[in-house]
N, CA, C and O atoms as a GROMACS GRO file, in nm:
protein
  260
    1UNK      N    1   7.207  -8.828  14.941
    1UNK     CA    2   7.069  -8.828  14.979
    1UNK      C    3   7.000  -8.944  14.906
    1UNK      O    4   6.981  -8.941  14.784
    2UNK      N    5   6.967  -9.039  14.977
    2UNK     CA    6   6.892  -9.166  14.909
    2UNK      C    7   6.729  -9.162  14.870
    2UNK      O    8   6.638  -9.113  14.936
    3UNK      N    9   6.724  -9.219  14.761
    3UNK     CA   10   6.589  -9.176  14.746
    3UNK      C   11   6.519  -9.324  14.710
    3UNK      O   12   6.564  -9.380  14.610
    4UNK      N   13   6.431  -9.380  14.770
    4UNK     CA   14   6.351  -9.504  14.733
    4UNK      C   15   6.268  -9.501  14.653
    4UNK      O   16   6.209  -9.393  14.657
    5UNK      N   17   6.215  -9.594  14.547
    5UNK     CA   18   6.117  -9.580  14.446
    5UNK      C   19   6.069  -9.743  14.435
    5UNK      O   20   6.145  -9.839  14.451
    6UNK      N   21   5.955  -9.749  14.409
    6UNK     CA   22   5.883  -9.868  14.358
    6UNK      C   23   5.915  -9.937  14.201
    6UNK      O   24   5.920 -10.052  14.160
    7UNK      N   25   5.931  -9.808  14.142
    7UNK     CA   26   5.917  -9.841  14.002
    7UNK      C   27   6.034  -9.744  13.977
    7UNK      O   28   6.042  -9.638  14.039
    8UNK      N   29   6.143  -9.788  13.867
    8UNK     CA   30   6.222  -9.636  13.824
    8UNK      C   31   6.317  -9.741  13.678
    8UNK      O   32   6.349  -9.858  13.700
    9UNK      N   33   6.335  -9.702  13.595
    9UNK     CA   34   6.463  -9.722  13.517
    9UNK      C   35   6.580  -9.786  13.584
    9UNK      O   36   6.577  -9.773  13.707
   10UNK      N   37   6.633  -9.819  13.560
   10UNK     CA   38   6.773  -9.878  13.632
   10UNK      C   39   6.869  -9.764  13.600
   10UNK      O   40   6.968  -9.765  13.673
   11UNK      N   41   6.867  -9.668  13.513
   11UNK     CA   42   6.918  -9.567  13.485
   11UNK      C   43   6.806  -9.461  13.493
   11UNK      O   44   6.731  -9.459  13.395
   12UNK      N   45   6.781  -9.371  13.592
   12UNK     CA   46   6.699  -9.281  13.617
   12UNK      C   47   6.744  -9.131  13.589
   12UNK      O   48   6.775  -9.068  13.690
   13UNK      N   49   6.748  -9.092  13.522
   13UNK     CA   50   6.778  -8.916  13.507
   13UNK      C   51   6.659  -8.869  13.523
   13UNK      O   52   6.549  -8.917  13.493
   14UNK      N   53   6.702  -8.732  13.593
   14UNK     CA   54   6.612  -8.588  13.623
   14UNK      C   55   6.521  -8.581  13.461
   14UNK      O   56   6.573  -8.617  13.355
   15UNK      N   57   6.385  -8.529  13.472
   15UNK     CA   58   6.285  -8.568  13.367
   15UNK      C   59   6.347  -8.452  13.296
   15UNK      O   60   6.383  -8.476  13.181
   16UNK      N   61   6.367  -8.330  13.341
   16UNK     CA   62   6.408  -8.229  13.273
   16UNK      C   63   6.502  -8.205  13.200
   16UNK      O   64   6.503  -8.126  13.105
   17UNK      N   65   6.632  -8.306  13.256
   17UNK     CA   66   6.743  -8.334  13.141
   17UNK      C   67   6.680  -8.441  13.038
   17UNK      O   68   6.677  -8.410  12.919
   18UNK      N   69   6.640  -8.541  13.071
   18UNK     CA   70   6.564  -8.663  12.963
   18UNK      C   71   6.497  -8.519  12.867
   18UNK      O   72   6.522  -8.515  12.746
   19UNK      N   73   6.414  -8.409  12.931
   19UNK     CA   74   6.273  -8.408  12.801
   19UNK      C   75   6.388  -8.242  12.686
   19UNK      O   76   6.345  -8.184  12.586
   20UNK      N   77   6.531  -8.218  12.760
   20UNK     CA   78   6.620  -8.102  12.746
   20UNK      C   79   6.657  -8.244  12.577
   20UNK      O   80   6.648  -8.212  12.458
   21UNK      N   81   6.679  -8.328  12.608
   21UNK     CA   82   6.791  -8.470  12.538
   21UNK      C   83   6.703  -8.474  12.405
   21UNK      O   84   6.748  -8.450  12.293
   22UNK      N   85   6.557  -8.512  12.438
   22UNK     CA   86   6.466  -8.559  12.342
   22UNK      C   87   6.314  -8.501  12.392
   22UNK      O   88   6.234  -8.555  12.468
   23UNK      N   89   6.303  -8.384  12.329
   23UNK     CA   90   6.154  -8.316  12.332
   23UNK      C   91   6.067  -8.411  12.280
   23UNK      O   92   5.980  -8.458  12.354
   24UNK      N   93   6.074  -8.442  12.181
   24UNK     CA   94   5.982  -8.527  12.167
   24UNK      C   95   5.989  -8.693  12.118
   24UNK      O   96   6.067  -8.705  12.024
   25UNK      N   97   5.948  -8.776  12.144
   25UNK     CA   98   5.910  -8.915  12.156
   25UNK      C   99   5.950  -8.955  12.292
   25UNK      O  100   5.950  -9.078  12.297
   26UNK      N  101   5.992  -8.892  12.427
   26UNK     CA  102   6.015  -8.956  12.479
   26UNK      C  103   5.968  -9.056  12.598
   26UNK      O  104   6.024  -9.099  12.698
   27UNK      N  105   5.844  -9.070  12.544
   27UNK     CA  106   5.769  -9.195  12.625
   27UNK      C  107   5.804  -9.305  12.599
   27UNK      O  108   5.826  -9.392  12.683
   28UNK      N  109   5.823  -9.325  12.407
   28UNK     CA  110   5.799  -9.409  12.300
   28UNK      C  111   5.981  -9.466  12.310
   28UNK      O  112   6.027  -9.576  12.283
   29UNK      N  113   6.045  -9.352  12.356
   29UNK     CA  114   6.200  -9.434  12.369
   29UNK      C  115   6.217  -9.497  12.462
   29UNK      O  116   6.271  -9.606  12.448
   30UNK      N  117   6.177  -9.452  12.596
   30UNK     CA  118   6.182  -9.477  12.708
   30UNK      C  119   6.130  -9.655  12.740
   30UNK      O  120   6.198  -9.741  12.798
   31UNK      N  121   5.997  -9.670  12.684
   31UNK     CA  122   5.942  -9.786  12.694
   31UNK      C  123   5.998  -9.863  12.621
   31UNK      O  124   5.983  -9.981  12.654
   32UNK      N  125   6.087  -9.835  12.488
   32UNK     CA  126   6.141  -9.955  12.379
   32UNK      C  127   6.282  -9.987  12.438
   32UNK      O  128   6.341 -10.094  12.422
   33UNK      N  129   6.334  -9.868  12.516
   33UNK     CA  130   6.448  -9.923  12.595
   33UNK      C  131   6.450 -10.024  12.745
   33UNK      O  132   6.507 -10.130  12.771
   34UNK      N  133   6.360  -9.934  12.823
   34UNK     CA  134   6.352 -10.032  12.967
   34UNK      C  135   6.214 -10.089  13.026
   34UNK      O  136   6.115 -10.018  13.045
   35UNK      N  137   6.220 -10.234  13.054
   35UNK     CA  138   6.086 -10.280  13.051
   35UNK      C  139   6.007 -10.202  13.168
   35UNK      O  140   5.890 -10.164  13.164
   36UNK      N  141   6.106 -10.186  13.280
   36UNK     CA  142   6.020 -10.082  13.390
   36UNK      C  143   5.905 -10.003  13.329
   36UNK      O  144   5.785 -10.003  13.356
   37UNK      N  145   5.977  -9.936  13.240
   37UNK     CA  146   5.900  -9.795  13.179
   37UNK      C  147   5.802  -9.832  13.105
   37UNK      O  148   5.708  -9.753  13.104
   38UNK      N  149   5.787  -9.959  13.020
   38UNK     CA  150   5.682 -10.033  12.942
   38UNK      C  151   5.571 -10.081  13.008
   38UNK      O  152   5.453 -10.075  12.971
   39UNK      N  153   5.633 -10.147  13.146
   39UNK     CA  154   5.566 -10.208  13.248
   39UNK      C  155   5.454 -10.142  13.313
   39UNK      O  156   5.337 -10.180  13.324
   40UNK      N  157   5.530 -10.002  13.369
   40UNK     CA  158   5.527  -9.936  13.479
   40UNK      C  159   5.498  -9.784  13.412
   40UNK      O  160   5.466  -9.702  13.497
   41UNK      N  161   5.504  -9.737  13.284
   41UNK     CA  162   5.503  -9.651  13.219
   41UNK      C  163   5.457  -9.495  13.340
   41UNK      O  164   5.534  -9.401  13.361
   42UNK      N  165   5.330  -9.509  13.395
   42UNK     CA  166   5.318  -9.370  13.486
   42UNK      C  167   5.407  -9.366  13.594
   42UNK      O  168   5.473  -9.263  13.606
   43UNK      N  169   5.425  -9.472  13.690
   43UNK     CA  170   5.521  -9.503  13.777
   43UNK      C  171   5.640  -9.405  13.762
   43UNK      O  172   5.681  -9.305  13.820
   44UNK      N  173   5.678  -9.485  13.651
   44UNK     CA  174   5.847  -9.408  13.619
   44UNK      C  175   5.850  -9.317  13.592
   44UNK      O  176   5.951  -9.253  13.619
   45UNK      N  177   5.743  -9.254  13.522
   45UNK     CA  178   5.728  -9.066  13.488
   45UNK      C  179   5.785  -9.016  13.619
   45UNK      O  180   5.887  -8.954  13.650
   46UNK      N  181   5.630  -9.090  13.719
   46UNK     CA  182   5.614  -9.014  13.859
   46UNK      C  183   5.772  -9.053  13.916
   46UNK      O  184   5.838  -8.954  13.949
   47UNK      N  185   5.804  -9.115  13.922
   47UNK     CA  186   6.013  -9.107  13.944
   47UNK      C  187   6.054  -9.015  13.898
   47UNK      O  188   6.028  -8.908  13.952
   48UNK      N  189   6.128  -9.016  13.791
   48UNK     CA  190   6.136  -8.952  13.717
   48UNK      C  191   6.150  -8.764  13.747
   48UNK      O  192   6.251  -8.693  13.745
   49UNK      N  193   6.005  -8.727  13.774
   49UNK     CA  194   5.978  -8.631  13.804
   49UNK      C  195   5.994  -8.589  13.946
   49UNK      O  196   6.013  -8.476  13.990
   50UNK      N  197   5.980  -8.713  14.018
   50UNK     CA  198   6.017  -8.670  14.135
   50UNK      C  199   6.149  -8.663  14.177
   50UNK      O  200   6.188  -8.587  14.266
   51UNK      N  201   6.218  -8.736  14.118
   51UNK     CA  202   6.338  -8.735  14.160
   51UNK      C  203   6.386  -8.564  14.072
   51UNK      O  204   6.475  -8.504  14.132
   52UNK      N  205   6.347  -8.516  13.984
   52UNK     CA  206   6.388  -8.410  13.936
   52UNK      C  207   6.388  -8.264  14.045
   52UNK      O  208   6.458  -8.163  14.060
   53UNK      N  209   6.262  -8.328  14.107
   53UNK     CA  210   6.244  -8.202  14.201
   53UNK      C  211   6.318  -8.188  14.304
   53UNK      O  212   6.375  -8.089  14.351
   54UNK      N  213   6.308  -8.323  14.345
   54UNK     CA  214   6.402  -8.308  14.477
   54UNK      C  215   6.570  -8.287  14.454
   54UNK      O  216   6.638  -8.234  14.542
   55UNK      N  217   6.626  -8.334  14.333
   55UNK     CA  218   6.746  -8.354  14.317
   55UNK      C  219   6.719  -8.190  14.288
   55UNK      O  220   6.781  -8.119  14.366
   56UNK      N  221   6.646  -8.127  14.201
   56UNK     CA  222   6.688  -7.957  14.171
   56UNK      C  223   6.673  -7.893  14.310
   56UNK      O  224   6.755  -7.803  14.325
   57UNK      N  225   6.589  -7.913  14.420
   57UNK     CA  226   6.605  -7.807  14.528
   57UNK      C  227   6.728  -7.847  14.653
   57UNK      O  228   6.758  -7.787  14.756
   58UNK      N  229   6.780  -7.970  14.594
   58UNK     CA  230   6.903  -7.977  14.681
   58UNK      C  231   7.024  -7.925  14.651
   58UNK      O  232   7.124  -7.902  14.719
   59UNK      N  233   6.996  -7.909  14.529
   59UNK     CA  234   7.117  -7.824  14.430
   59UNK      C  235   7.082  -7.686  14.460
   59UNK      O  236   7.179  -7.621  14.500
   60UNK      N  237   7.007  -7.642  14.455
   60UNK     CA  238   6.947  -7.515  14.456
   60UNK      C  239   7.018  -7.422  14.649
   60UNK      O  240   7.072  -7.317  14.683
   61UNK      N  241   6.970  -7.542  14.709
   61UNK     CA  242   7.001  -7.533  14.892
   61UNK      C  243   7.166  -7.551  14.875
   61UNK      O  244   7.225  -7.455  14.924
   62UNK      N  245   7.236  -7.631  14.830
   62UNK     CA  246   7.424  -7.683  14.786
   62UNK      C  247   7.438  -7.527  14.784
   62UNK      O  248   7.480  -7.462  14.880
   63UNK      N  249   7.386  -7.460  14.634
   63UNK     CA  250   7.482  -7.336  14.633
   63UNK      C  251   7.426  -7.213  14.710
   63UNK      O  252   7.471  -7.099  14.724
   64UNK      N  253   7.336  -7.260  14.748
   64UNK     CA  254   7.290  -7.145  14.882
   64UNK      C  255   7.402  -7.127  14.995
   64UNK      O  256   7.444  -7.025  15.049
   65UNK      N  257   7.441  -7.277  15.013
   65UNK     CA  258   7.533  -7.249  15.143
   65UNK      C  259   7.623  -7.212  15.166
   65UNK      O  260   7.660  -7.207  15.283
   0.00000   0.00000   0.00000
């Protein structure tokens, strides 16, 4: 399932595993690692998060079937 984004990490994980990894600082890592996220800082949240949702209810629909 392809998903297009404007703005994202070049390495994008689900926000919920990122915030499971590092509760806290992880704006402050995020931006010292990829300029996207420095750049683009709400952008990539909103990735981020979106891609979390959609990637969890396709998983969710996978073991439904």
């Amino acid at each position: 399932m392809p998903f297009v984004y404007e703005h994202g990490t070049h390495f994008v994980l689900p926000e919920s595993l990122l915030r499971m990894a590092l509760p806290v600082g992880l704006k402050f890592v995020l931006r010292f690692i990829f300029r996207a996220a420095k750049e683009y800082p709400d952008a990539c949240e909103a990735t981020r998060i979106d891609i979390d949702r959609k990637l969890s209810a396709a998983l969710k629909e996978w073991r439904e079937e």
